[in-house]
N, C-alpha and C positions, 0 to 999 in steps of 0.2 A: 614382425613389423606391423602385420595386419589390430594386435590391442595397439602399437604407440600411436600409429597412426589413430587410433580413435580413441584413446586416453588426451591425446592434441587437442585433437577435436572439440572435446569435452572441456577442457582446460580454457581454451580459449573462448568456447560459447559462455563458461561462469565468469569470468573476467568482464565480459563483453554484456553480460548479465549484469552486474555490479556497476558496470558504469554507467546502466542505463539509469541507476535508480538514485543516483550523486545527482545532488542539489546545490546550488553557491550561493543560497541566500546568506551569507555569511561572509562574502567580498567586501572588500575595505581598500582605503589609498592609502597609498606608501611615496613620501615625495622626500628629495633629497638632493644635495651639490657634492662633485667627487672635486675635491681643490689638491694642488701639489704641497711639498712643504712648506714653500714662501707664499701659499698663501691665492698664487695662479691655477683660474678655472683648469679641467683638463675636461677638453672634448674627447667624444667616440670612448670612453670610458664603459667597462661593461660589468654590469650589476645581474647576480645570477640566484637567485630564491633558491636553493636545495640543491638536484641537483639537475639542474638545467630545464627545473618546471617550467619557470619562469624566468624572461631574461630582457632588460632595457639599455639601452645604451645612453650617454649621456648626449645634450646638445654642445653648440656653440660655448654654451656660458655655464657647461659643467652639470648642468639640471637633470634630472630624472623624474620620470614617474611610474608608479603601480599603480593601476587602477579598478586591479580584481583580485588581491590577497584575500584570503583566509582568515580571520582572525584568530590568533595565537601568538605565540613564539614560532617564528622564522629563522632562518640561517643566509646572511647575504656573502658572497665572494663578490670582493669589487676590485677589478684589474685592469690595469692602462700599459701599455707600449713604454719600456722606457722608466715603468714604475713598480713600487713593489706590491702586495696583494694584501688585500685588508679582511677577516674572517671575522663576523661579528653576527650576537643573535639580539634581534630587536622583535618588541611583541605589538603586533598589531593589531587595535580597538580603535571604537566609535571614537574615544574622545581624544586618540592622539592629533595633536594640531600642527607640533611643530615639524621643523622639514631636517632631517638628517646632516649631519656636514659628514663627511668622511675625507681624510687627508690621507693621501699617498704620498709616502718618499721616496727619491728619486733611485733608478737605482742600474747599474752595469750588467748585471744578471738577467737573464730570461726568465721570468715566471711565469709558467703556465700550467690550465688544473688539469687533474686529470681523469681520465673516466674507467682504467684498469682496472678500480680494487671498486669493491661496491658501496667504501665510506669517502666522502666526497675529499677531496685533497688540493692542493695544488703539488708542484714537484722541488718546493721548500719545505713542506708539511709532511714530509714523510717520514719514517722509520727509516724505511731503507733508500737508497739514493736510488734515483729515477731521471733517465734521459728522454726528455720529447722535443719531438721533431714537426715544426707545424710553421703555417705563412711561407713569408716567400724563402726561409730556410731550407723548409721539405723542398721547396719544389725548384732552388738551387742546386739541393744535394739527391733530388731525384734521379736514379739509375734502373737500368731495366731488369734489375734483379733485386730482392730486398737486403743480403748481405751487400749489396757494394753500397744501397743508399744508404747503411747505414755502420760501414767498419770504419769512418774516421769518429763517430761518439766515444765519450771516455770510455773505455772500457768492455767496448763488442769490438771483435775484428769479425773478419769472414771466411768460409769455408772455401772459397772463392775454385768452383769446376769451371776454371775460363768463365768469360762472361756470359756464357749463355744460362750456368745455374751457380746459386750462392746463395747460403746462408746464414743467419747469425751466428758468431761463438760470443755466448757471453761468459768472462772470466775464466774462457780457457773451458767450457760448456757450450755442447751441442748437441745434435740427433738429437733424441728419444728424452732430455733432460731441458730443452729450450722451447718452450711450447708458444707456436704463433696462432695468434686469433684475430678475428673480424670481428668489432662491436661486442669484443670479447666472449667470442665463439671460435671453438678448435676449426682450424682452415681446414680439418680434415686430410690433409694431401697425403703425397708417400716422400715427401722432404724428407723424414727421421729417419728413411730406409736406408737412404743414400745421398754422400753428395752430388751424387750425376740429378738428382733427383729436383727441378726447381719447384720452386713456394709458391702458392695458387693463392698469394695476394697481389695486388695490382697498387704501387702507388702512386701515381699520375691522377690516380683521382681520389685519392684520401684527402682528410683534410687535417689529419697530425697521425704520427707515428710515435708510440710509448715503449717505451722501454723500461721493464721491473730488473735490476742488476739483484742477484741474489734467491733465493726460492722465493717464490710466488705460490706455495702450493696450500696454503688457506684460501685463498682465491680461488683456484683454478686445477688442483688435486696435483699428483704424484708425478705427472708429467711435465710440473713448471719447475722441479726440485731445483733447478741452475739460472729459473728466470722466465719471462715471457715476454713477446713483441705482439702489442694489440696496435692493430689498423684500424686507425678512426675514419668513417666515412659515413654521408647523410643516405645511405640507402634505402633507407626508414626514416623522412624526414620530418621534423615536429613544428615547421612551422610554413605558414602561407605564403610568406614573402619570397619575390619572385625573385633569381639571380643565375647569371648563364655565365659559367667560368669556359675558358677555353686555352688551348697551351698547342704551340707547335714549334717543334724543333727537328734539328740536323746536327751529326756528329763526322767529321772526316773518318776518325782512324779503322770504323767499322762499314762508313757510308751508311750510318744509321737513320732512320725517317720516325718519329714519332707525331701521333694526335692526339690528341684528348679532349672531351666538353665536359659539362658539370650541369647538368639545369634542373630546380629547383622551384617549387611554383604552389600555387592550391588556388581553391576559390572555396571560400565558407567554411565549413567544416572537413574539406578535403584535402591534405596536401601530397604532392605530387612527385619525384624524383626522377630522373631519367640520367644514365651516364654510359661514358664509352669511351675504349682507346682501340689504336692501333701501333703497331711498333714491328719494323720490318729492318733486319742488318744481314751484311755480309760477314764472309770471312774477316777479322781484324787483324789490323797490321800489329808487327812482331817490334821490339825497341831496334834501334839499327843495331846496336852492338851486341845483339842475343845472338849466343851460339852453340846452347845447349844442346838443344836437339840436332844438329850436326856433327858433335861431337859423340855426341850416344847411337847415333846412324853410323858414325863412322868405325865408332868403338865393338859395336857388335854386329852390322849387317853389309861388313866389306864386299861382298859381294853383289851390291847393289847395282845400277846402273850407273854412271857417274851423272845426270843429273838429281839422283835422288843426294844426289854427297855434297851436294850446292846450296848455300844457305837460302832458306828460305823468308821472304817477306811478310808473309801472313801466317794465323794459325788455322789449318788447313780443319775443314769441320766443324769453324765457330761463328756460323750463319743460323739466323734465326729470326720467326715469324712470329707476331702474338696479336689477338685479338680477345675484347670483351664486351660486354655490356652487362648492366644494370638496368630495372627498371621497380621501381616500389611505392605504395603512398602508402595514406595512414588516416585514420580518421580522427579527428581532434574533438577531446571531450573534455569538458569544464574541469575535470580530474585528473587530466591526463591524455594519452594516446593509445592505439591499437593500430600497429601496422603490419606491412606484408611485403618481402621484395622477393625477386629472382634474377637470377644472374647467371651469365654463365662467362667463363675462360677458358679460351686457345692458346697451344701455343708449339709451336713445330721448330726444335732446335736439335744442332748438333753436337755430339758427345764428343771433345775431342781425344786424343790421346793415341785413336785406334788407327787413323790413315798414316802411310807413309808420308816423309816430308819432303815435300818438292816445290818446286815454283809452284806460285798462284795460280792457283785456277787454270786460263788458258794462257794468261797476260805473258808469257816469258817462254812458251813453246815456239817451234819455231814447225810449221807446216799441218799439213793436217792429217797425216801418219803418226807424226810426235803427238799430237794432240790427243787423236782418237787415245793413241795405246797408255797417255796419261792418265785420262776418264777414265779408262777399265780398271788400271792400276789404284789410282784413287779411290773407286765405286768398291773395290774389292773389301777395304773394311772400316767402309763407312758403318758408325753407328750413331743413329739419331734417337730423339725421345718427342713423341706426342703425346700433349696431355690434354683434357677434354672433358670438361666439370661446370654441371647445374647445382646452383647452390638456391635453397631455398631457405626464408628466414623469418620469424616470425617475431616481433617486439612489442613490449605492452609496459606502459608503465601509467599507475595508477594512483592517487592520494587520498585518503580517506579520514574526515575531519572527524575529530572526541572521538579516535576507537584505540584499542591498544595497537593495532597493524597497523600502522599510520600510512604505510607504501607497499603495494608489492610492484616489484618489476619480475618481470618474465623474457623469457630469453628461449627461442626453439628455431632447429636449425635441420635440416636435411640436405646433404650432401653427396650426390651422384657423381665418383671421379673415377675414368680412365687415364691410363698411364702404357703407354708402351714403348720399351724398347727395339728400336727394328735396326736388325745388322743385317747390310746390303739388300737392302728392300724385302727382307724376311722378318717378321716377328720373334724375336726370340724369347721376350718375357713384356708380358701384360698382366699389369696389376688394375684390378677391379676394386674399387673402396664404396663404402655406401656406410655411411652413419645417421647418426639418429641423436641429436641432443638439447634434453633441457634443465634450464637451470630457472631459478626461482629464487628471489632473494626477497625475506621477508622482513619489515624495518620495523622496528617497535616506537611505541611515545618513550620521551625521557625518563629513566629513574633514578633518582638518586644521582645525577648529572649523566650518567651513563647512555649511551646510546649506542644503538648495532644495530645488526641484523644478523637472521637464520638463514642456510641455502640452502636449499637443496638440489642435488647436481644429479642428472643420468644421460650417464654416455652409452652406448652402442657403436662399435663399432665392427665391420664383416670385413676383412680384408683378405683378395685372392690374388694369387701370383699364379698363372698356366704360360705353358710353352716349354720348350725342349731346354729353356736353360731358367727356368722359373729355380730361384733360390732360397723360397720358404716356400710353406705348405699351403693353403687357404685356412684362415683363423677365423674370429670370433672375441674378441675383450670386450667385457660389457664393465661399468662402471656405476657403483652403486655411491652418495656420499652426502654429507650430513656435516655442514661447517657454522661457526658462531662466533663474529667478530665484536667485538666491543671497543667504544673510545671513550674518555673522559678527561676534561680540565683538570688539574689542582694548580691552583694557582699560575705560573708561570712552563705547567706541566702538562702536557697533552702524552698520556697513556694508553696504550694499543695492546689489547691481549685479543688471543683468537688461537683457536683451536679445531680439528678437522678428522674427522674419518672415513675412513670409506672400504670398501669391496669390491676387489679386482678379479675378478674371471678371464683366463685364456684357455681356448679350446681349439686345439689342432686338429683339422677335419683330417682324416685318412684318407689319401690316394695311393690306388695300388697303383706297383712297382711292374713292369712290364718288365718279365725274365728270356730270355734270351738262347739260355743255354739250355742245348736238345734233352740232356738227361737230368733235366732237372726235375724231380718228378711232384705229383702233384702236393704229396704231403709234406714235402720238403719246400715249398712256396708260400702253404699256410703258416710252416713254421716260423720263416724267414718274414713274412709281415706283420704276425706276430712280437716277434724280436724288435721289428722297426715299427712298432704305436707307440703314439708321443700318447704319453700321459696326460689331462688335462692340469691348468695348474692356476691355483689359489693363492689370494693374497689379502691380506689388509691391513694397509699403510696408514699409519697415526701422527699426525702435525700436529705441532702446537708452536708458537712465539709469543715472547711477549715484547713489547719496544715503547720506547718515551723518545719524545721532542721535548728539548728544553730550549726556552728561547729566555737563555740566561741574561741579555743584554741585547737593547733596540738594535734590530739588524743581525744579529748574532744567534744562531740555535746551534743544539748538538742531537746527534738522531743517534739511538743506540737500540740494535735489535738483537736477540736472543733467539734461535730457533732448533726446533727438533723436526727434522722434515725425514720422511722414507716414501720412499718409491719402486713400484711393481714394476718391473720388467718388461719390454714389449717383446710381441712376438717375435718379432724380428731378430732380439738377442738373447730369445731362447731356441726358435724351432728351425735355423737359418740356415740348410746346408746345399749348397750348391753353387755354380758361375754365378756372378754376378758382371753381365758384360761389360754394363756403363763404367764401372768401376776398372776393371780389369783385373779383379779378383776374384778368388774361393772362397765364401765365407761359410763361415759354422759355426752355430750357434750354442748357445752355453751348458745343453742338454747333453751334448756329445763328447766322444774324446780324440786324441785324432793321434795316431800313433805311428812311427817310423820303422815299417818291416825290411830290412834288404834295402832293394832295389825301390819298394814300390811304399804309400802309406795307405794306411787305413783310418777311414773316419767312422766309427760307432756311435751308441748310445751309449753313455754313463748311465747312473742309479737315477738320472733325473730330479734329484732333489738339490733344486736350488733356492738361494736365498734372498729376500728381499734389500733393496740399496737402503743404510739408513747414514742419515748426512745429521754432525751438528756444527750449526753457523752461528757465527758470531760476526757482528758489523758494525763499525762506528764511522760515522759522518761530521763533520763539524763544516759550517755554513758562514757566510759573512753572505751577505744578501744586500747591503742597501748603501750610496753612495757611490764614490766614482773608481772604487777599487773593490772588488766580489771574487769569491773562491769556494768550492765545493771541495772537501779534500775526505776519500772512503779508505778505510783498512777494513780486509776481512779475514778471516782466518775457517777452512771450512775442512773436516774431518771426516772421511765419509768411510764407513764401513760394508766390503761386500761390494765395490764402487766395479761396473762393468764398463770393461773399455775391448776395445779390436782392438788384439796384436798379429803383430807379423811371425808369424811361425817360423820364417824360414827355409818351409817347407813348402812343395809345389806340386800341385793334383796331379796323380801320374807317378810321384817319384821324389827324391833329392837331392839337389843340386849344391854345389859348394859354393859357400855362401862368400868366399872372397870373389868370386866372377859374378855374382848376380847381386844388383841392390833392390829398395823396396819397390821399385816404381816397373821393375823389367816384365814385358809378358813373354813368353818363351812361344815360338810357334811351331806348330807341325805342318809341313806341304803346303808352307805359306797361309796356313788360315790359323787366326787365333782361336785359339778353343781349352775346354779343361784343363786340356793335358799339361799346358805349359803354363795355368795360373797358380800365383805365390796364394797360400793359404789365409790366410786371418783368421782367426777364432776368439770371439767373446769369452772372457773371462773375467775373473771376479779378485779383487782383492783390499786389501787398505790405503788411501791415498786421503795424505795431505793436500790442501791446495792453499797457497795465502798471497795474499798481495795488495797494492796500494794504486789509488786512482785518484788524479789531482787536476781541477780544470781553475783556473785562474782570470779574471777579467778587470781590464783597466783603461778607464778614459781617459787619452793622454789628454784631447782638449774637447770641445763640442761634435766636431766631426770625426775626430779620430783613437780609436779601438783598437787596443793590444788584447789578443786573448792566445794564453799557453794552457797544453794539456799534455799529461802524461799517464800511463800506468805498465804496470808490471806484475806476470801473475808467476807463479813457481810451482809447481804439482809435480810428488811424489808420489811413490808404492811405498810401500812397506820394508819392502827391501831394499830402498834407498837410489832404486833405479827412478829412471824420469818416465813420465806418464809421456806418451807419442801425440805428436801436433798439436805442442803447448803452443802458442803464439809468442814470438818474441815482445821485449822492454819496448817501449814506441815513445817519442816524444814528436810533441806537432805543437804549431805556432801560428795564427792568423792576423792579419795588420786590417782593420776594413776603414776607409773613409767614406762618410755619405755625407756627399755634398745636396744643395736644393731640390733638385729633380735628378740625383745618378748617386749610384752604390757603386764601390770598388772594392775587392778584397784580393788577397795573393795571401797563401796558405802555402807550407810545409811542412811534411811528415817524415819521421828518421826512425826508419826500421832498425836496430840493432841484432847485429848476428846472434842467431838463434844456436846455440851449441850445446846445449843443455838437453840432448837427446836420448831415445829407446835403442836398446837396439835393432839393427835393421835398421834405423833412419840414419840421415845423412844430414849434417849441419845444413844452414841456409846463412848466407853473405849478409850483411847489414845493404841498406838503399836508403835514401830520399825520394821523396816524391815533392814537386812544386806545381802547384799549382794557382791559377789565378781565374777569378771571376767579375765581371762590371753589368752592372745593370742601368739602363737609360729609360724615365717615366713621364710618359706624354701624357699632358693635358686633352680633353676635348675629344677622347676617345670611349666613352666609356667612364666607368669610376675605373678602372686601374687597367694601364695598356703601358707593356711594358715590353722592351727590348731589351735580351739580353747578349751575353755572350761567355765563353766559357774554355778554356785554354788547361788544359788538364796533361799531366808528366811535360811541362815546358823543357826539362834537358832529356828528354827521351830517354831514361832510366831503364837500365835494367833491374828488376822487381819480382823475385819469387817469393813467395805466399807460403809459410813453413807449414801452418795447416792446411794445404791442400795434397789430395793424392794426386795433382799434377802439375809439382810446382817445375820437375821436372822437363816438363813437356810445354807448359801453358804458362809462360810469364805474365805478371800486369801488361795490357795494352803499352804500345809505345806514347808518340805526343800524340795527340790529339784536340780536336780544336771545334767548336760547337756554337750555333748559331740557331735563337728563337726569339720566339713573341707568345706573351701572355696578355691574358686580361678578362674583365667582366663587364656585366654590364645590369 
């Protein structure tokens, strides 16, 4: 760490070198009107040079101006509210005089750019379809976990561990194949370990969330193979102007309290960043009619006390505490910027699944005998998760006039996370992560219309698991990689090829094994760790895609992508064997074998040679964009060979149990404490799997105020052997009606989960549900530029709602109604 740490160093003083010695005598005006199609000015209109060097808004009467370009060829994005996106290169010199018109059509679709891939886009302009989440959208559909703000988009659902941890599936993809990043940098966390595990991004103070449906992995390497969720926020911010967002709200169904600010500032060549939340819930209430888990108490722990046999109101263990901050500026150069932030996030939550189920809390006991001996009972298997992460981050982006490098942006991140699991106020497993990453993305002048850029990407990352029920080893995956994307017009054709390689290291540190038994003698101890050294293990995974936009007809494209994507393995599902408590499982990872003797099993080492994931995908999108009727509609079809997923074994540490009395979710316990002995197995493994399916979102202005928008998708994954891949997400259709009237937004929303029966073995069908929900916003004058009261009505029929991807869907249903009340605004 001691070279990256000063290879940084070094990297950032030549950059910061470079900028000293850029000069703008070469600044020129750029003046222009942004008009609708008939012809009407559109104010607050926003005009962006590249990609986001430069950025003007229009006035009153549609006007703009530049008053420090570069002379050359340019690249403008010009986007309005309401309207559709205009992409054009205009070249700026002395003697241009006259002033630009640019017309926008009007249009029913959301257009927004995006900042994921490193060639400037919007989320019409892509190859592959892309969902974002930004305005008073995000901060509608803001939730305290990143899967729940984001499983009603086309096409992500969520992993959903209770609300305290969730996160994305996209297309029926997660863990270790759905890669989340910050200003697109790895969050770094231990999310992909586990879903007890929550996501160490914060969106409360983002200011758009992106979503890539499909591999992402010329972007972002072998880790993005199913997709990636980049968190857009100004923590590195690039401009002077001064603006203080702030958000607070209330939820019944959890008694949840959230804060949040945003402020944003500079003076001269400095600007300034400062941000922060808090977010504090209880246990949340259960739907009235849930009686799952009284029926699974009753089914197998008859012997309980009879208030533990009494349904319960809440889910017992699903309280939780979070805190953050931010703080970064940046120094602004006629070229460009050089910033620096830090940050850190808390967050103190409960794992549920593992307390018995009883009344609330204290609310429903009756004296203070009952009471006491409920606390003990309850405290006995509580497990909770603390997480505790310094994020450091480093951004530069540069322009450099008449040379071939025309841009370099840089991108460097260090990452300090803890993680631990503590059952009944003991640690059981603490995970230590520390990474190291940067990336580099070099843009060239145009050739031959062509234009791209090189990256170069290095990861680092140390990941330790210690404690008596730690379930992997302490590792080491370093990340070497080497990507080159290109785009070009012909004609009515926007072409995207891009290609990637790279080198993947995992190295399993040895921990001895503390023997027990009195005649075990010495040379029989060497031999026995001997037998158990994990192998070190190599990879290099090779991307390529190619993809076209055809924008066959005004308003109309079609987006077609082609890819070869593979992916190295994470530690986790190769060197994995041990409890994993949050979960309430055994897992073992893909190096091992795990074999059924008698009475008892054994888990070994295999030959250790495994093999790399390789996926090919295929994606068609067709667009309608402009007017009072828009629709997005994706098919994919994705092929993956050697695809690594957890199965259920069947089997359970300690022993074998018949598998008609125990399903996938049961933990078996000894003397009342949950422990190895009584956890079902899962083991990584490797095989062929189909995956295909279709994603359709629709939008239609019935008249000026009022907005029908439908969505649907459906994914299908198979083995090879014709069984179903476990915790596909079921078929979903959802529907939203919104009217905005002068000063108030209303919307009411429903989702129709469809019964999921298309299962592995070991799993168990999940029931079809709806979910109704409704939202109004009311926007006061004279507060501020934007002071808004909301409010927020979410399961309005109190639904019952289990989550087919979750390991607790059993245990943890969707929240029941709930009902929610806030204020935003800036100034």
């Amino acid at each position: 760490m001691t070279f990256l740490k000063s290879a940084l160093a070094t990297s950032i003083s030549a950059c910061l070198a470079n900028t000293l010695i850029f000069t703008s005598v070469n600044a020129e005006q750029l003046t222009g009107t942004v008009l609708s199609s008939n012809g009407q000015p559109l104010a607050n209109a926003k005009i962006v040079v590249g990609n986001d060097k430069y950025q003007v808004f229009t006035d009153e009467n549609g006007k703009f101006l530049f008053a420090d370009l570069p002379k050359g060829k340019v690249e403008l994005h010009t986007t309005a509210k309401g309207y559709g996106h205009d992409n054009r290169q205009v070249v700026v010199s002395e003697s241009q005089q006259s002033s630009l018109e640019i017309i926008l059509p009007s249009t029913v679709m959301e257009i927004v750019d995006v900042y994921a891939t490193p060639l400037h886009s919007s989320s019409i302009e892509s190859a592959m379809p892309v969902n974002v989440l930004s305005g008073d959208d995000l901060k509608l559909k803001h939730a305290s976990t990143l899967g729940e703000t984001l499983k009603n988009e086309v096409g992500v659902h969520s992993t959903y561990y209770g609300p305290v941890s969730s996160s994305p599936i996209i297309r029926g993809l997660d863990g270790p194949r759905v890669l989340i990043t910050q200003n697109g940098l790895d969050a770094a966390d231990a999310s992909r370990v586990g879903p007890d595990h929550v996501v160490s991004t914060e969106t409360s103070t983002a200011t758009q969330v992106e979503v890539l449906r499909g591999p992402a992995t010329l972007f972002y390497g072998s880790g993005a193979i199913g997709g990636v969720v980049n968190i857009v926020d100004n923590r590195i911010p690039t401009s002077t102007d001064t603006q203080f967002d702030y958000s607070l709200q209330h939820n019944t169904v959890s008694d949840e309290n959230e804060a949040s600010i945003n402020l944003n500032t500079g003076s001269g060549d400095f600007a300034f960043h400062v941000d922060g939340f808090w977010r504090e819930s209880d246990d949340y209430k259960l739907p009235g009619d849930w009686h799952g888990a009284e029926e699974h108490e009753e089914e197998h722990h008859d012997e309980e006390e009879h208030h533990e046999e009494e349904h319960s109101d809440y889910l017992e263990n699903s309280s939780s505490k979070a805190t953050g901050f931010t703080v970064g500026a940046s120094y602004l150069l006629d070229n460009g910027f050089i910033g620096f932030s830090v940050g850190n996030l808390s967050r103190d939550y409960g794992i549920p699944g593992h307390a018995h189920h009883g009344e609330h809390e204290e609310e429903h006991l009756e004296g203070d005998h009952e009471e006491e001996h409920h606390d003990e009972e309850h405290e006995e298997h509580v497990v909770r998760g603390k997480l505790d992460q310094n994020r450091y981050q480093v951004l530069s982006e540069l322009d450099f006039d008449k040379s071939f490098i025309n841009r370099v942006a840089s991108k460097f991140a260090y990452t300090d996370y803890q993680h631990q699991e503590v059952e009944n106020g003991i640690v059981g497993t603490q995970f230590n992560n520390e990474m190291f990453e940067a990336r580099v993305d070099l843009y060239h002048e145009e050739m031959s219309g062509w234009k791209g850029a090189w990256t170069l990407h290095y990861k680092n990352f140390d990941q330790e698991a210690t404690g008596e029920e730690a379930f992997t080893p302490p590792s080491e995956t370093e990340t070497i990689a080497l990507a080159w994307l290109e785009e070009k017009h012909i004609g009515d054709v926007l072409f995207q090829v891009g290609a990637r390689v790279e080198h993947v290291s995992l190295s399993a540190h040895h921990v001895e094994e503390e023997h027990h038994d009195e005649h075990h003698e010495e040379e029989h101890e060497e031999e026995h760790e001997e037998e158990h050294e994990l192998k070190d293990q190599s990879f290099t995974p090779i991307s390529a895609s190619i993809g076209a936009v055809w924008d066959y007809q005004e308003g109309y494209n079609i987006g077609f992508s082609a890819a070869f994507s593979q992916r190295a393995p994470s530690a986790t599902e190769l060197f994995a064997n041990g409890p994993h408590i949050g979960t309430n499982t055994y897992e073992v990872g893909a190096v091992y074998v795990v074999e059924e003797h008698g009475d008892h099993v054994d888990i070994e080492l295999g030959d250790q040679n495994v093999d790399i994931e390789t996926s090919y995908n295929l994606d068609l999108t067709w667009r309608k964009f402009t007017g009072d009727f828009g629709f997005v509609i994706s098919a994919f079809y994705n092929q993956v060979e050697d695809y690594y997923y957890q199965q259920n074994t069947g089997l359970f540490a300690g022993g074998h149990e018949d598998h008609e009395e125990h399903d996938e979710h049961e933990v078996h316990e000894e003397d009342g404490h949950e422990g190895e002995e009584g956890l079902p197995i899962y083991i990584y493994q490797q095989d062929d799997v189909k995956m295909y399916g279709i994603e359709a979102e629709f939008a239609y202005q019935i008249s000026a105020p009022l907005k029908l928008s439908v969505f649907g998708d459906y994914i299908k994954a198979k083995l090879d052997d014709g069984s179903y891949l476990p915790r596909i997400p079921p078929a979903r259709l959802g529907a939203e009606l919104e009217y905005q009237g002068n000063n108030y937004n209303a919307q009411i929303s429903t989702s129709y989960y469809f019964e999921q029966d298309k299962i592995s073995e070991y799993e168990t069908k999940t029931d079809s549900y709806m979910m109704l929900d409704a939202n109004f916003s009311y926007y006061l004058d004279g507060l501020g530029d934007d002071f808004v009261i909301f409010a927020k009505a979410e399961n309005l029929t109190d639904e019952v709602g289990q989550v087919h991807s979750s390991f607790l869907k059993d245990d943890a249903p969707l929240p029941g109604r709930n009902f929610g009340l806030g204020i935003r605004g800036s100034f």
